[in-house]
VEXKE-719040 format. One record per residue: residue in three letters; x, y, z of N, C-alpha, C in turn. Coordinates in steps of 0.001 Angstrom, whole numbers, padded with zeros to 6 digits, always signed. Example, Ala and Ser with C-alpha at 12.3 -4.5 7.8 and 13.67 -1.06 7.14 Angstrom:
ALA+013190-005690+007800+012300-004500+007800+013200-003300+007800 SER+012850-002250+007080+013670-001060+007140+012900+000030+007870 
END
This chain:
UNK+084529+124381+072084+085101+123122+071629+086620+123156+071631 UNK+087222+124544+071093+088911+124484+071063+089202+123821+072372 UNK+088985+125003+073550+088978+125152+074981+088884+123417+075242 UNK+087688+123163+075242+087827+121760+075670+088982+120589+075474 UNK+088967+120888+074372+090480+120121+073092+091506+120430+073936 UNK+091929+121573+073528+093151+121898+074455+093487+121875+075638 UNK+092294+121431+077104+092122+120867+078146+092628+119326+078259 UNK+091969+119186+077375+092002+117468+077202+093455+116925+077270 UNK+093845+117745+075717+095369+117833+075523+096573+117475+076824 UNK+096490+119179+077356+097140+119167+078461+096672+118235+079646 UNK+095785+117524+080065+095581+116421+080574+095866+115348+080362 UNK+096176+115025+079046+096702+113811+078129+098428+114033+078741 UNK+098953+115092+078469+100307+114951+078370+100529+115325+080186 UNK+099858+115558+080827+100190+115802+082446+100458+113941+082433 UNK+099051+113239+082440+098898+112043+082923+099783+111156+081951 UNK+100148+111603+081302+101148+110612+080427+102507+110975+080768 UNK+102868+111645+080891+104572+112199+081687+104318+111855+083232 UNK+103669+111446+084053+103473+111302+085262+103626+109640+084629 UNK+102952+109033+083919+103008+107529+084361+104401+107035+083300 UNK+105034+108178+082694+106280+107696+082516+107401+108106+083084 UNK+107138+109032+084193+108303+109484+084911+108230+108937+085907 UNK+107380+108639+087072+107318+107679+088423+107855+106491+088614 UNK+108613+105938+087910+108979+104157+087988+110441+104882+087804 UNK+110609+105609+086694+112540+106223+086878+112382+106716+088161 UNK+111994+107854+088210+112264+108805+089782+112246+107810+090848 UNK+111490+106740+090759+111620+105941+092617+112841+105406+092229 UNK+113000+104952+090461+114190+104407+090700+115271+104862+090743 UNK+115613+106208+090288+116547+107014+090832+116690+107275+092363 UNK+115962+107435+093023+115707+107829+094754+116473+106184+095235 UNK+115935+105431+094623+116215+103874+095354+118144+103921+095625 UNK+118577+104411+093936+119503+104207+093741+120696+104933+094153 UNK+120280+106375+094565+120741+107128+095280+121261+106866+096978 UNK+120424+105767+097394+120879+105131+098864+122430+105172+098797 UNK+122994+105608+100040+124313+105015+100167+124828+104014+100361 UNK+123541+102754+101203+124117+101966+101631+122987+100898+100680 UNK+123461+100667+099320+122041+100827+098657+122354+099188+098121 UNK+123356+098291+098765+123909+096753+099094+123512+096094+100185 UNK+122841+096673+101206+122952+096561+102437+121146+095478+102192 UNK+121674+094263+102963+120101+093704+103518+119250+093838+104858 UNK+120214+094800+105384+119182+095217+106542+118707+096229+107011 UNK+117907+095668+107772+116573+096790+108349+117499+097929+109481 UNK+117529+098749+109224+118248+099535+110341+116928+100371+111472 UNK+117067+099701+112929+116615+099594+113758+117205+100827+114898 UNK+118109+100903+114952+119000+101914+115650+119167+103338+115518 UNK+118997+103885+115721+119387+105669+115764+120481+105943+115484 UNK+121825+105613+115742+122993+105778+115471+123614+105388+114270 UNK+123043+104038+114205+123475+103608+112447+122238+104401+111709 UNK+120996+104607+111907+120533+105293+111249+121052+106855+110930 UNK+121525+107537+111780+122107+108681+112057+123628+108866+111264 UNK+124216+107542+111400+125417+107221+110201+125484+107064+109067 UNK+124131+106660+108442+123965+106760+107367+123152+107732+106883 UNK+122732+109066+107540+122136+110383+106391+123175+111353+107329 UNK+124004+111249+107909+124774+112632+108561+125386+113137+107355 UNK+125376+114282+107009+126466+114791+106296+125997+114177+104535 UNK+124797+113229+104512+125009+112726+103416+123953+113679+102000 UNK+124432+114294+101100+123301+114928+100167+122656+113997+099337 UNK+123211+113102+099423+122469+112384+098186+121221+111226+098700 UNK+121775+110994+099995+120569+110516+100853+119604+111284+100752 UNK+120122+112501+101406+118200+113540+101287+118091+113476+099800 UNK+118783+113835+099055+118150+113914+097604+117390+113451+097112 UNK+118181+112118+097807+117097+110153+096786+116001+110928+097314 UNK+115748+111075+099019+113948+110597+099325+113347+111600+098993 UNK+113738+113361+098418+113424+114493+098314+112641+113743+096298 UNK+113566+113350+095730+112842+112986+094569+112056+111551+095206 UNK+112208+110782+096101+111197+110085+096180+109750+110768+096705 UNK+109898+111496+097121+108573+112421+097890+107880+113110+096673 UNK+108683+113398+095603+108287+114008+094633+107312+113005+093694 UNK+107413+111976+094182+107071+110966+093406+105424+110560+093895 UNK+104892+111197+094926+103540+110788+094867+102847+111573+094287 UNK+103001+112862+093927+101698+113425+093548+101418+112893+091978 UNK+102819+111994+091184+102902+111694+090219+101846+110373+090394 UNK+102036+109600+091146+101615+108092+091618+099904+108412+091858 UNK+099954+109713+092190+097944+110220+092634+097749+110054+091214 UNK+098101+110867+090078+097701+111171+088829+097365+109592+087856 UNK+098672+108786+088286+098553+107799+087734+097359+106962+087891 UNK+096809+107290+089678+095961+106220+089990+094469+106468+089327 UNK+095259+108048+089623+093356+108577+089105+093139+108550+087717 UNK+093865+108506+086949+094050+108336+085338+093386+106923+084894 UNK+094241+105996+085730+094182+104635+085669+092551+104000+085914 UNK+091903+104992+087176+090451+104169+087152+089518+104633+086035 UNK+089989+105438+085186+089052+105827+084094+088315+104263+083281 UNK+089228+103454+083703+089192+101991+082910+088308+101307+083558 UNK+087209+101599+084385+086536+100967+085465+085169+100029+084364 UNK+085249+099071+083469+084592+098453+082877+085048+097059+082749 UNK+083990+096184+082486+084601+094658+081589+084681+094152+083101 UNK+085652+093230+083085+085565+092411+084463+086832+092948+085248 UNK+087442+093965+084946+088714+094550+085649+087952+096053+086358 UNK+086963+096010+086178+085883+097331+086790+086261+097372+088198 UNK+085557+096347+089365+085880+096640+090525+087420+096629+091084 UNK+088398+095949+090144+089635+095969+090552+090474+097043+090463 UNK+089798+097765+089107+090926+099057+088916+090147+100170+089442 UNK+089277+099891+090161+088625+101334+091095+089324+101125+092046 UNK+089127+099763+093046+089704+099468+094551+090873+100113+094654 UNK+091599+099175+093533+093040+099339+093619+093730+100858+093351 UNK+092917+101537+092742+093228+103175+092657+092683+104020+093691 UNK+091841+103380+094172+091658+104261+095636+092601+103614+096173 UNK+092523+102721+096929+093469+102352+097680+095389+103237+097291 UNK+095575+102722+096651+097007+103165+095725+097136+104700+095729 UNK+095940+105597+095774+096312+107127+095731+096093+107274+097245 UNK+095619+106832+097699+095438+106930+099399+097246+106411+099876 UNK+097629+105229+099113+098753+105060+099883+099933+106080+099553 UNK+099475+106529+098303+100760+107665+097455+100327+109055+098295 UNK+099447+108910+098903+099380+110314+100018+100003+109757+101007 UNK+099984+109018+101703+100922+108238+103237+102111+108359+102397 UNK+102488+108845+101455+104190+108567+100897+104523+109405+101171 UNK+103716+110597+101134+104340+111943+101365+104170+112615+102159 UNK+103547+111580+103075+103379+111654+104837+104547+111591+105039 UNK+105065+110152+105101+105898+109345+105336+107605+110148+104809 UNK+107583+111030+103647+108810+111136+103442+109429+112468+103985 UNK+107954+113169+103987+107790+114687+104834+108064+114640+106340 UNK+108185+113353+106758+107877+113698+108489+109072+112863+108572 UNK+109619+111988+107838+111177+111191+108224+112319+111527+107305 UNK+111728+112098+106548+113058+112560+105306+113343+114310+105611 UNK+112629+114984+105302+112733+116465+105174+113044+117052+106604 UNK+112490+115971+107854+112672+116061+109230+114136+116575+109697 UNK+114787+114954+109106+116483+114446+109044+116980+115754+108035 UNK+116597+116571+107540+117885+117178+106894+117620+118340+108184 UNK+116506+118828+108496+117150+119751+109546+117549+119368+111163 UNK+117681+117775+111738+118619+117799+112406+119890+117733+111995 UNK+119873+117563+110717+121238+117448+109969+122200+118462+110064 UNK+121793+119401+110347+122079+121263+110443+122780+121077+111753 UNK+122342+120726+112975+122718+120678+114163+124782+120492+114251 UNK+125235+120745+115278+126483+121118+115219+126731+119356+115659 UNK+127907+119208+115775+128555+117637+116146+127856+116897+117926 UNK+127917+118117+118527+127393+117837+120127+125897+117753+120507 UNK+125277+118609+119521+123856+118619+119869+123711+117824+119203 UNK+124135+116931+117999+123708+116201+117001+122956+114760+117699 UNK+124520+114378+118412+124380+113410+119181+123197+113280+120448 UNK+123072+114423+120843+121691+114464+121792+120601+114448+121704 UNK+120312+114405+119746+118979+114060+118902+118750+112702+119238 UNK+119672+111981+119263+119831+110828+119391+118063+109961+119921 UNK+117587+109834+121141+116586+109901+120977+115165+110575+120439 UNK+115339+111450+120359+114741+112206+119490+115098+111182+117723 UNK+115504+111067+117579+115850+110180+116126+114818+108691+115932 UNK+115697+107785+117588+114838+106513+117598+113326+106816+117738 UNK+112776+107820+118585+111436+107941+118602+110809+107952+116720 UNK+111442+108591+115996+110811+108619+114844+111045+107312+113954 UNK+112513+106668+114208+112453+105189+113530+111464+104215+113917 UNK+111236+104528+115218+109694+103829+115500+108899+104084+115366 UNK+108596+105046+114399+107288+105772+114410+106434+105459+115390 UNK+106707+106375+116660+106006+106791+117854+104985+107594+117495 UNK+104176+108014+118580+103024+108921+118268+102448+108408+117293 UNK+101877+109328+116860+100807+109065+115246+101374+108723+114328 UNK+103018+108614+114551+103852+108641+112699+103073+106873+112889 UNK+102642+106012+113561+102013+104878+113212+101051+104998+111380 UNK+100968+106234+111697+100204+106153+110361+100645+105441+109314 UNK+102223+106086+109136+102975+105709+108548+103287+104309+107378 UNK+102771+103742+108377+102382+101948+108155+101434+101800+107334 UNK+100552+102921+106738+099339+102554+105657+100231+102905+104295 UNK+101360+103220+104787+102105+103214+103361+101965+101779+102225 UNK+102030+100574+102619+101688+099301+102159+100514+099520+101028 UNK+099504+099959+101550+098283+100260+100838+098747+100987+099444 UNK+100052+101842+099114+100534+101730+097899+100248+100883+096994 UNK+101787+099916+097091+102226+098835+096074+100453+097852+095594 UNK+099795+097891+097416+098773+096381+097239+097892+097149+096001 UNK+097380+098777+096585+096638+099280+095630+096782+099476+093758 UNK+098001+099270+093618+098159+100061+092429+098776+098317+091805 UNK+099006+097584+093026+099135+095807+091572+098017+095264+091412 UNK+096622+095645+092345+095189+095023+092226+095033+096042+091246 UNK+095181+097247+091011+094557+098324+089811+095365+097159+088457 UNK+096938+096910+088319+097359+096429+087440+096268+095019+087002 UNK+096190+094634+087781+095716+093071+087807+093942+093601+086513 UNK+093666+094396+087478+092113+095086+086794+092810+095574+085528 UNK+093458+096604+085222+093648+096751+084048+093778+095923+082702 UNK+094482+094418+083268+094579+093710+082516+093066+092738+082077 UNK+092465+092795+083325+091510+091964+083441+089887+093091+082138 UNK+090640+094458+081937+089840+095292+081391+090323+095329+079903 UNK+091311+094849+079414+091661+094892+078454+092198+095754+078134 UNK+092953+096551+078846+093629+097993+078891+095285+097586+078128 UNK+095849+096575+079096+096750+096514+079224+097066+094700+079050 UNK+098577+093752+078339+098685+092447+078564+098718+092022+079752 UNK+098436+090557+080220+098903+089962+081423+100474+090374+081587 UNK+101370+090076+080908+102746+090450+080892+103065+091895+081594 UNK+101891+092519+080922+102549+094132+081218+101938+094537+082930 UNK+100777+093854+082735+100386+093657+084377+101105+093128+085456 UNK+102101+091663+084855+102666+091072+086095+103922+092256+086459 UNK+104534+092547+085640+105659+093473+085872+105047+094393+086678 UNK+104161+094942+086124+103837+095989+087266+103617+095280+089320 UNK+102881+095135+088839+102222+093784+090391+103546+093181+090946 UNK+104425+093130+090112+105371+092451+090656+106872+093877+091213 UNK+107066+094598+090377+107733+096105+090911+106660+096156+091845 UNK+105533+096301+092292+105206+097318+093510+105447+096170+094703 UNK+104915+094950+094265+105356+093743+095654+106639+094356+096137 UNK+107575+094669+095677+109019+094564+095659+108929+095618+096967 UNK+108314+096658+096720+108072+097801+097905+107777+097620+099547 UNK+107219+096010+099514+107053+095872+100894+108070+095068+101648 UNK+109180+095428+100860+110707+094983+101327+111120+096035+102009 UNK+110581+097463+102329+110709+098237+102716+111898+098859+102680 UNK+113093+099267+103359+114539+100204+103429+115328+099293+102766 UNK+114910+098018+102387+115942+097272+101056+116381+097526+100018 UNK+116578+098888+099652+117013+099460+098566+117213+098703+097053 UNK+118056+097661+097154+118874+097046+096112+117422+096439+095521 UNK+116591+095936+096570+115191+094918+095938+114471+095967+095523 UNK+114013+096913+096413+113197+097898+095552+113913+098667+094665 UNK+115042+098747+094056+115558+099330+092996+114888+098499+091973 UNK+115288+096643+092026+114532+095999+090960+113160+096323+090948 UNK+112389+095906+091678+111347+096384+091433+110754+098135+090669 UNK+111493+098869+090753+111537+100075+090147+111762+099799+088803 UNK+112350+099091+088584+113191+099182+087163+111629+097945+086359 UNK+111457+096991+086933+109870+096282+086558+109036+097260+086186 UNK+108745+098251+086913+107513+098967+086909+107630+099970+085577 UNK+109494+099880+085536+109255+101453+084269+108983+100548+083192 UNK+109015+099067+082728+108701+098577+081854+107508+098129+081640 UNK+106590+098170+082665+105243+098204+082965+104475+099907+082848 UNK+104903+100458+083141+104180+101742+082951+104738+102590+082227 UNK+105904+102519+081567+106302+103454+080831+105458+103087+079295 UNK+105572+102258+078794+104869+102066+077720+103239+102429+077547 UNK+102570+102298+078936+100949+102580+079294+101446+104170+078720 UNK+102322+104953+079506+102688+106689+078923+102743+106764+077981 UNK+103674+106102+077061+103799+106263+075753+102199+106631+075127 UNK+101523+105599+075187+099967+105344+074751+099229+106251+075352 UNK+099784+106911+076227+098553+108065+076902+099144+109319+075911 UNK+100331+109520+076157+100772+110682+075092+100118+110358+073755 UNK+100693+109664+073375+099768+109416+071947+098617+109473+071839 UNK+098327+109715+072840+096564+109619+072512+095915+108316+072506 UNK+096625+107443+072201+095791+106354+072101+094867+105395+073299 UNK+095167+105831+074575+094083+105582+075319+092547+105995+075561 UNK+092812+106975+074703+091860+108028+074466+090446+106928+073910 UNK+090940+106072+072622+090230+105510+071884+090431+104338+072729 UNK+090309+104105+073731+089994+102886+074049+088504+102458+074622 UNK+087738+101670+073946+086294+101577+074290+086304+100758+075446 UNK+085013+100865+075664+084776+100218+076329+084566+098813+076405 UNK+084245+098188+075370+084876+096618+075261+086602+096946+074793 UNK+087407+097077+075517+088738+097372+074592+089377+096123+073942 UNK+089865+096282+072995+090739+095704+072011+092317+095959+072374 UNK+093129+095016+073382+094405+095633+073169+095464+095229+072083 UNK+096030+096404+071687+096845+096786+070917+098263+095608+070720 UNK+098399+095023+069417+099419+094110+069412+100712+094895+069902 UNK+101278+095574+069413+102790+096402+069751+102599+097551+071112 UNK+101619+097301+071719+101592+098416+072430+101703+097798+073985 UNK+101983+096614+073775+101736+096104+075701+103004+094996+075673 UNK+103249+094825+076756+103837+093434+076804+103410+092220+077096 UNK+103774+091285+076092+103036+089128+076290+103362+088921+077113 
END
């Protein structure tokens, strides 16, 4: 019985520091962009290449953004524990879906982020001769097509929000914020929008942490009762 307790415990406080640290960390990574004003899509190799040459805080952002899915798996899988009431099929879908897309994240940041710091190494002459070698990966050529199931994120984890609320887990309020930070994500290299949206989500899921640390999700039945001070109207 201890053993079990103290399992539990440390499962309580893994999944509760994961769903209150993931909404800062993307939003730190967001904010870390250099060009983090900018409304456009950079299409080019060269301006792409101009903006991470030489730059640390570029790799940094996406090095803590990469760090950020195995947090986003925990959350999802935490999150379908709530699979009852009429938010049942929504917060399963949406957590499969959503940990499937938080694995394409770290597809996605492993094969275009961690890539770029070691042509980054390259001397001034060879740099420039990456050059295609660069655009092939802004297009995700070859298989990086995968890439593109990244979407399946944000959709997965605002249909889980939507279910949560619909389960009594969580307020409509505290749901739209969420649903509404992950929309923000399919703005894609828009930094400044997905920063807002980051900053939505920590007010949407940081408080769900609070309540997981505390324990108090623990006691949540299965008809749940949500908590006056514990969600947002």
């Amino acid at each position: 019985m201890e053993a079990s307790a103290k399992i539990r415990r440390i499962t309580r406080a893994g999944s509760g520091l994961a769903l209150v640290l993931f909404p800062p960390m993307l939003l730190a990574g967001f904010l870390l962009h250099p060009n983090i004003m900018s409304l456009e899509l950079i299409t080019e190799a060269e301006a792409w290449a101009a903006e991470f040459r030489g730059s640390f805080w570029f790799h940094f952002g996406h090095l803590i953004v990469l760090l950020v899915a195995p947090l986003a798996i925990v959350v999802g899988v935490r999150c379908m524990r709530f699979t009852h009431g009429d938010g049942a099929w929504l917060v399963f879908v949406g957590g499969v879906l959503g940990v499937f897309g938080a694995f394409i994240l770290a597809v996605d940041k492993g094969s275009l982020t961690l890539v770029l710091t070691a042509f980054d190494t390259l001397p001034d002459a060879e740099f420039e001769q990456s050059y295609p070698a660069l655009q092939v990966l802004l297009d995700r050529g070859g298989w990086l097509w995968i890439v593109n199931l990244l979407a399946l994120l944000p959709l997965g984890f605002a249909i889980q929000a939507i279910g949560l609320a619909k389960a009594g887990v969580i307020g409509k309020g505290q749901a739209a914020l969420m649903a509404l930070g992950m929309a923000t994500l399919f703005a894609g290299d828009i930094e400044i929008v997905t920063s807002v949206g980051a900053l939505l989500m920590c007010f949407g899921y940081i408080p769900l942490g609070i309540r997981e640390l505390r324990g108090e999700l623990d006691a949540v039945p299965a008809a749940v009762a949500r908590p006056e001070a514990s969600h947002v109207t």
